[in-house]
C-alpha positions as CSV (number, residue, x, y, z in Angstrom):
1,X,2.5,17.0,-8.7
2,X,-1.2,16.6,-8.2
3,X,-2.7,13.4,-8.0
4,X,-6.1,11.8,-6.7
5,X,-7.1,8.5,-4.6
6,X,-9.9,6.6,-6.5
7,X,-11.6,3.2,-6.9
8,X,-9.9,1.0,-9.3
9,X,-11.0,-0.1,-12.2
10,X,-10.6,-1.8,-15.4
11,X,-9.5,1.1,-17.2
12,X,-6.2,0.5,-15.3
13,X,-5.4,-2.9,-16.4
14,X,-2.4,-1.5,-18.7
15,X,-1.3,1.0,-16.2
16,X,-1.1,-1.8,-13.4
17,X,1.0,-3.9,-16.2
18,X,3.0,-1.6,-17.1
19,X,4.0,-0.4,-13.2
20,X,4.2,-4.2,-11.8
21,X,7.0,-4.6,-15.0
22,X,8.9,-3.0,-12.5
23,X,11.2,-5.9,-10.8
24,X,12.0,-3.1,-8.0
25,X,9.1,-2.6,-7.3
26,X,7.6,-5.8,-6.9
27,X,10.7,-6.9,-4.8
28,X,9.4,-4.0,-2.5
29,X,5.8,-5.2,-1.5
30,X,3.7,-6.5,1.0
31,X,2.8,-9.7,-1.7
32,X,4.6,-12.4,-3.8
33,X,3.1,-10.6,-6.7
34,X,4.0,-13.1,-10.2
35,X,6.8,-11.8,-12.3
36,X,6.5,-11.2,-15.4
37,X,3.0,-9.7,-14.2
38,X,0.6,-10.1,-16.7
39,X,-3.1,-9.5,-17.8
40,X,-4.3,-11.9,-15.9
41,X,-3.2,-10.9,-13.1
42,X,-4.1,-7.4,-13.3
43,X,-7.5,-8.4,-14.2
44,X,-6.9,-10.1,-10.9
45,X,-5.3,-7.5,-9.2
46,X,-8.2,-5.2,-9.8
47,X,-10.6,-7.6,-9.7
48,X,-10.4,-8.3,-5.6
49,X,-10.2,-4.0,-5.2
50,X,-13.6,-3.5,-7.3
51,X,-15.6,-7.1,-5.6
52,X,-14.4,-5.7,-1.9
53,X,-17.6,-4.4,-0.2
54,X,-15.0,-1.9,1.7
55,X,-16.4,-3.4,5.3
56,X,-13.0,-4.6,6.4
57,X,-10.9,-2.9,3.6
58,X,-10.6,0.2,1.5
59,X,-8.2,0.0,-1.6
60,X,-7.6,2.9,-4.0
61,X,-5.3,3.7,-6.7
62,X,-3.2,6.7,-7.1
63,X,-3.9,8.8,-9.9
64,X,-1.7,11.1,-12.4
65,X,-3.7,12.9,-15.1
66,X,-6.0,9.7,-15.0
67,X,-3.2,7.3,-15.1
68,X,-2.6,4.6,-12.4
69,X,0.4,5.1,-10.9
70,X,0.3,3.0,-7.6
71,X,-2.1,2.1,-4.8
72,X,-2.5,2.0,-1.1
73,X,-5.2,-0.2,0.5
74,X,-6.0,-0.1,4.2
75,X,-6.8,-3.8,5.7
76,X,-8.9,-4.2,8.7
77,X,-8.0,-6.5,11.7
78,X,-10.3,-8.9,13.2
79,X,-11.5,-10.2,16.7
80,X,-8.9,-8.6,18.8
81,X,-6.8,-6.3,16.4
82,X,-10.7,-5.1,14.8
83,X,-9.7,-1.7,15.5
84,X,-6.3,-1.9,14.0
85,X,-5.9,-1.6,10.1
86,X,-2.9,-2.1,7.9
87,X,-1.2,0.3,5.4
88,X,0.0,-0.9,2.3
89,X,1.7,1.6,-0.4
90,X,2.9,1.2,-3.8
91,X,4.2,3.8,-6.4
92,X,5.9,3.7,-9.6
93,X,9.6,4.8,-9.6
94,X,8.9,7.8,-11.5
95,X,6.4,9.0,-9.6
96,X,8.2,8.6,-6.3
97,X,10.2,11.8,-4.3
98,X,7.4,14.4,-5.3
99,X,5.6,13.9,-1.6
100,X,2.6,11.9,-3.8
101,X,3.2,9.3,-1.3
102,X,3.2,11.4,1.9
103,X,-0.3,13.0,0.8
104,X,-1.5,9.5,-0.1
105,X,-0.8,8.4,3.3
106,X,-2.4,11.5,4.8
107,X,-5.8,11.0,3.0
108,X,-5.8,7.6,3.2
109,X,-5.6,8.0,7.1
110,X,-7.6,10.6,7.6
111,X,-10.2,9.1,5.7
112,X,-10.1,5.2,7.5
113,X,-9.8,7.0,11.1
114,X,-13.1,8.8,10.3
115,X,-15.1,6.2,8.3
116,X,-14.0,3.2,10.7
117,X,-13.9,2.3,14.1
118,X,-10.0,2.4,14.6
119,X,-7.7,3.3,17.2
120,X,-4.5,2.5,15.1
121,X,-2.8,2.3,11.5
122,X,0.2,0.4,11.1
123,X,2.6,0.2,8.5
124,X,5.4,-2.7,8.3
125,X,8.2,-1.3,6.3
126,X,10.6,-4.2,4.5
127,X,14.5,-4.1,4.1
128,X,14.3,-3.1,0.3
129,X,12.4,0.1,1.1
130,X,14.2,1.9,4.0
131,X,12.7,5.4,2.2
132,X,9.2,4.5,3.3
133,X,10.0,4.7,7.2
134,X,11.4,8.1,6.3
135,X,8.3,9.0,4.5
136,X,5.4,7.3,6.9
137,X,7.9,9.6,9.7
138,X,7.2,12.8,7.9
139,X,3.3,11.4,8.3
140,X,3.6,11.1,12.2
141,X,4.2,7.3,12.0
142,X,6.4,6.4,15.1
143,X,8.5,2.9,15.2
144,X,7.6,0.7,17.1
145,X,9.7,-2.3,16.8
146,X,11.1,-5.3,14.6
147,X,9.6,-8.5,14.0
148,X,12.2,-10.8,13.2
149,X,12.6,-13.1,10.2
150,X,8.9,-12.3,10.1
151,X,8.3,-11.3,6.2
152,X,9.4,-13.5,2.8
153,X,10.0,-11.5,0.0
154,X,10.9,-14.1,-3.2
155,X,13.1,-16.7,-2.2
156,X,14.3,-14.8,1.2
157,X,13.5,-14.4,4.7
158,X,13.3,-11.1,6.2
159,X,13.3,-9.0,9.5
160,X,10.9,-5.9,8.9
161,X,10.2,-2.5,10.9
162,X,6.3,-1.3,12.5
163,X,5.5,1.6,12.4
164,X,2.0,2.8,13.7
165,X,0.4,6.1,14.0
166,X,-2.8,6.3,16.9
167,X,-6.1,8.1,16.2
């Protein structure tokens, strides 16, 4: 399945709705995203990915046929961790298993190593996801370690994996 990594926009709005409907999915991220999600906080949403002057962050959406169909941002440390960056990764249900993902992750990387000054990507995978260690793996992601009791996802405290792959 082909898909492309672009800058959001407000043309998404209903494709973001209509993905962040999933409960799954939201259970599954990095943020306490509301639920229901709703235009407002789409608008949002996609809002903070079009204002960001990509200095300290690059956020994209992944693309099917020009629909939205998930995003992945890279976040950029500061003082001491300013050559470390953050992966973040969300896809719709339907769109996950066909290696989308996995090629996301690949551009994504390859791009942020070359257009900033890092050393390291990391990637913190949560209880409710155990097939993205298996997919940021196939990427060349090694584990790291857990932090303990070190991620809240609703009402619930978690332990959570890191993963990391070195320029």
């Amino acid at each position: 399945m082909e898909f492309e990594l672009v800058r959001w926009s407000n043309s998404f709005i209903d494709d973001l709705i209509e993905s962040m409907s999933d409960r799954s999915l939201l259970d599954s991220t990095r943020e306490n995203y509301p639920y229901p999600f709703r235009m407002p906080h789409a608008v949002y949403y996609i809002e903070q990915r079009i204002l960001n002057d990509e200095e300290k962050q690059c956020c994209r959406a992944i693309t099917v046929d020009g629909r939205a169909v998930g995003g992945i941002d890279i976040l950029i440390g500061s003082d001491t961790a300013q050559h470390t960056a953050e992966l973040l990764i969300w896809i719709r249900k339907e769109y996950r298993s066909h290696g989308i993902g996995r090629r996301a992750v690949e551009q994504m990387c390859k791009y942020a190593f070359s257009h900033y000054r890092l050393d390291r990507i990391e990637g913190k995978i949560y209880p409710s996801n155990p097939a993205a260690e298996k997919m940021l793996h196939k990427v060349g992601f090694e584990y790291e370690g857990t932090l303990r009791k070190a991620v809240t996802l609703g009402d619930r405290v978690y332990d959570c994996r890191i993963m990391s792959v070195i320029k």
